[in-house]
C-alpha positions as a Python dict, from the first residue, in 0.01 Angstrom:
ca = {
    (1, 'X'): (0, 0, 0),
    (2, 'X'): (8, -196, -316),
    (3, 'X'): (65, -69, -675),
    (4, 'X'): (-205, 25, -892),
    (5, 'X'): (-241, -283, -1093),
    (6, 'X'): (-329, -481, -765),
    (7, 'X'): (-651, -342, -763),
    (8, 'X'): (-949, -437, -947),
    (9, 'X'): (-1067, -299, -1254),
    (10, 'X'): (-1389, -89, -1309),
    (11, 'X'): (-1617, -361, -1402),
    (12, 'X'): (-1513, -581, -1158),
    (13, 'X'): (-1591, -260, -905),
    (14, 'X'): (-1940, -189, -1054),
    (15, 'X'): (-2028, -544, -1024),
    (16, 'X'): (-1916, -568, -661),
    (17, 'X'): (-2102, -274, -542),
    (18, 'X'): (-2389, -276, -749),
    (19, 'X'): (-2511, -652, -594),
    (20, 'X'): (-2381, -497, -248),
    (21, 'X'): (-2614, -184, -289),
    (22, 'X'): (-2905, -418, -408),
    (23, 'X'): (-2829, -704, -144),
    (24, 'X'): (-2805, -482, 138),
    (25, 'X'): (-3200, -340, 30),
    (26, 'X'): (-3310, -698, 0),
    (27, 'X'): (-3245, -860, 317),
    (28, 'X'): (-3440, -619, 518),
    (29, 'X'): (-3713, -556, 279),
    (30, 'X'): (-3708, -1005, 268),
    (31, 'X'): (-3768, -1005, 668),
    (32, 'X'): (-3983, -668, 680),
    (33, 'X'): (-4260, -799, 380),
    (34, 'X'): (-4353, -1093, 618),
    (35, 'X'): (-4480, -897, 926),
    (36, 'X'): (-4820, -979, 1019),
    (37, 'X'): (-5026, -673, 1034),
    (38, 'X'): (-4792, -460, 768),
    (39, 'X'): (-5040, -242, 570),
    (40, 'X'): (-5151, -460, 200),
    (41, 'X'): (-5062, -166, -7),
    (42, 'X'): (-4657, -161, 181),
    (43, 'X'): (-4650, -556, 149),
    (44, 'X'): (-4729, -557, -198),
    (45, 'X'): (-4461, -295, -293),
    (46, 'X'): (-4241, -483, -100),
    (47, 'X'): (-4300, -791, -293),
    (48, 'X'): (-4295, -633, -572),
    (49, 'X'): (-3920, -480, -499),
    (50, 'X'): (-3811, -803, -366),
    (51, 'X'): (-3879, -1012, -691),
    (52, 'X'): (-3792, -812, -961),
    (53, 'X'): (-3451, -700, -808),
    (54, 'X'): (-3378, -1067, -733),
    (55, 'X'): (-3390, -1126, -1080),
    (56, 'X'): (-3152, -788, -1095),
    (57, 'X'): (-2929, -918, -885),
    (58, 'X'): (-2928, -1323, -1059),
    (59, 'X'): (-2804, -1114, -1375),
    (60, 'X'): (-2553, -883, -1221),
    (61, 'X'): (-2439, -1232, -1029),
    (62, 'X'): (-2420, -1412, -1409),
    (63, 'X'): (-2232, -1104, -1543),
    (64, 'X'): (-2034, -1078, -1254),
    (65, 'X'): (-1896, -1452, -1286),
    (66, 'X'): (-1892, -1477, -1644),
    (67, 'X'): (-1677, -1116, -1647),
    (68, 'X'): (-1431, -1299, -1383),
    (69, 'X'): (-1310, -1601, -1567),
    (70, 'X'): (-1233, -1310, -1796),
    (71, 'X'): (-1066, -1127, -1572),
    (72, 'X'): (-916, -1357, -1250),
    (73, 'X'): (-900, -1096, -932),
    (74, 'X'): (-558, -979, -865),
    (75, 'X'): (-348, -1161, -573),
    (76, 'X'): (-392, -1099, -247),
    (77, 'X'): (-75, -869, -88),
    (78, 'X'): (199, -1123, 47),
    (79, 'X'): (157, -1065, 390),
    (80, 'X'): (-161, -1208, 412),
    (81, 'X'): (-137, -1541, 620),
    (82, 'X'): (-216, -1821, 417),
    (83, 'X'): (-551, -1917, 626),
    (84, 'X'): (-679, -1579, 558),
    (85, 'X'): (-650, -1643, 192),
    (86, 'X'): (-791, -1958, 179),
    (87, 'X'): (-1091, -1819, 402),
    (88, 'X'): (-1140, -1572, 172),
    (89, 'X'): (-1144, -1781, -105),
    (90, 'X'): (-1420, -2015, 39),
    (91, 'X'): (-1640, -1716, 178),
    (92, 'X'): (-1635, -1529, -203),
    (93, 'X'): (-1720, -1907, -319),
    (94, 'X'): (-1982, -1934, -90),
    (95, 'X'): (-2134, -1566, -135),
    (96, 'X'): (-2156, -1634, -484),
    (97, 'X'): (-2338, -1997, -448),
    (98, 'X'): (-2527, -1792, -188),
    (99, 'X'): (-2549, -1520, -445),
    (100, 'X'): (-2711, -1717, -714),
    (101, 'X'): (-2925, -1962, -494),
    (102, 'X'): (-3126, -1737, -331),
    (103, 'X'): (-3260, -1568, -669),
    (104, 'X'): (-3315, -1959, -844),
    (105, 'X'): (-3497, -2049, -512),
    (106, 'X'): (-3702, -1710, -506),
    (107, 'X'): (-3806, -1785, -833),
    (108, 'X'): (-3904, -2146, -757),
    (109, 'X'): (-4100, -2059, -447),
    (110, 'X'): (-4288, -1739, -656),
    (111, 'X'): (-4371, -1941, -974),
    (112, 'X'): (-4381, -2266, -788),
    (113, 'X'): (-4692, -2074, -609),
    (114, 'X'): (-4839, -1909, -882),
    (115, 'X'): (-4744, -1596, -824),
    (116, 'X'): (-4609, -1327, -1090),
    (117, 'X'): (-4290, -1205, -1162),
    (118, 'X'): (-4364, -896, -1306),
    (119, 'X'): (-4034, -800, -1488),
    (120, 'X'): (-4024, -1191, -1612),
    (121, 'X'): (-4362, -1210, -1687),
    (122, 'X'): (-4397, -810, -1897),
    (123, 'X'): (-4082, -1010, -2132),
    (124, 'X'): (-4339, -1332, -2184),
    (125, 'X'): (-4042, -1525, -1972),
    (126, 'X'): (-4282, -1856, -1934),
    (127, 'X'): (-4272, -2052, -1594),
    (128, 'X'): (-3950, -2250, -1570),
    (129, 'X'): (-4161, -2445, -1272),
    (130, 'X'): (-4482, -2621, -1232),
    (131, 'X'): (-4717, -2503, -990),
    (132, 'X'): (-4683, -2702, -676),
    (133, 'X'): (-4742, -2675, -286),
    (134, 'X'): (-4464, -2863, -212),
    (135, 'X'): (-4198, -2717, -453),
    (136, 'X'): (-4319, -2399, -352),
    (137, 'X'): (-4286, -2489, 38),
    (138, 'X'): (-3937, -2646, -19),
    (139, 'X'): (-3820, -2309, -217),
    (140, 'X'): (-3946, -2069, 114),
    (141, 'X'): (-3750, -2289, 307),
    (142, 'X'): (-3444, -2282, 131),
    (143, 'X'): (-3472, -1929, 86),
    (144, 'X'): (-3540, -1832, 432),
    (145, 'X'): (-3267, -2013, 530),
    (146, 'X'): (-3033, -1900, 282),
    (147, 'X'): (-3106, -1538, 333),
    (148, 'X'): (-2959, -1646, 726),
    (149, 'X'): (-2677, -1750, 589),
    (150, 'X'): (-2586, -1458, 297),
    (151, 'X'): (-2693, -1231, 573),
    (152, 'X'): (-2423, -1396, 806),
    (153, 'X'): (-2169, -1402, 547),
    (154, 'X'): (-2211, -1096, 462),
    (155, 'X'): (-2149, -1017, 796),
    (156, 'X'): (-1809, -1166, 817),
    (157, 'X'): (-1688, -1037, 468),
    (158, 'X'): (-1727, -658, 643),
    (159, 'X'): (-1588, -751, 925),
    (160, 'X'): (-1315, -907, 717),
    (161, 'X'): (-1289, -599, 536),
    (162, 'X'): (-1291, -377, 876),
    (163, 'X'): (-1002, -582, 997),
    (164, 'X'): (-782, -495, 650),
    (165, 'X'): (-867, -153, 616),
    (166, 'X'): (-848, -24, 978),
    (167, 'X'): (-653, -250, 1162),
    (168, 'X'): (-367, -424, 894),
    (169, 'X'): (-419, -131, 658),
    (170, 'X'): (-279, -385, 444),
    (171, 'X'): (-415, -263, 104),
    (172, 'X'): (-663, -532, 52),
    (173, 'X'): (-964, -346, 74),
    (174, 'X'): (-780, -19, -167),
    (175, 'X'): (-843, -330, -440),
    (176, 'X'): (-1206, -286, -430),
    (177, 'X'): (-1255, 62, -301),
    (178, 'X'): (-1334, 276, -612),
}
């Protein structure tokens, strides 16, 4: 195991786990507020969740990046291969893209649509869009397809993160474990 000051501080922690927390109630409520025959009244609240923690999670996501150039994550342990650290390099770049696309093209498709964001909308946040069909259609696309893709790399972060803890118990995932 590492020392102490290989591990990531508090903030860094609470921003990690708090978009993890909020991420992993998003995807499934994203797929399950699009079923055909779902009672109005579950769809709605669904909606409602989905948009307004988006924007939660765009502003954890700003924090989160504007709190690392502050604070650069420790190094990885030195017997980490060096593909495995430039893999997880790209896959925290790409969550993070990933991370900050899918709220920007939420927000597109809602307003885009002329729907509300409630949270935006109760601060008098005007419409950053126009309204337009085929903004709006462009936006679901992207989304949908980008909530394939966080969902996959989410996938392969935990597995990455099952492989370090259980079977290197190399200390990597002690760095973000609280």
């Amino acid at each position: 195991m590492q020392d102490e000051t290989a591990r990531h501080g508090f903030l860094t922690r609470f921003f990690h786990w708090a978009v993890a927390l909020l991420v992993f109630l998003m995807i499934p409520a994203g797929f399950v507020m699009i079923q055909d025959g779902l009672p109005q009244s579950v769809q709605n609240t669904l909606f409602l969740f989905h948009k307004n923690t988006g924007i939660l999670i765009f502003a954890l996501m700003i924090l989160r990046l504007l709190w690392r150039s502050l604070r650069p994550p420790p190094p990885l342990p030195e017997n980490v291969p060096g593909w495995q650290v430039w893999a997880a390099n790209l896959t925290h770049r790409l969550l993070y893209a990933l991370l900050l696309l899918m709220p920007i093209a939420g927000y597109v498709r809602v307003k885009a649509g002329g729907f509300p964001i409630e949270t935006l909308d109760a601060w008098g946040v005007p419409a950053l869009v126009p309204e337009s069909e085929m903004l709006a259609g462009i936006a679901k696309t992207l989304h949908f397809y980008g909530a394939l893709a966080i969902s996959a790399f989410i996938a392969l972060h935990v597995l990455a993160a099952v492989y370090h803890g259980v079977v290197r118990r190399d200390g990597v995932v002690a760095r973000m474990w609280t």
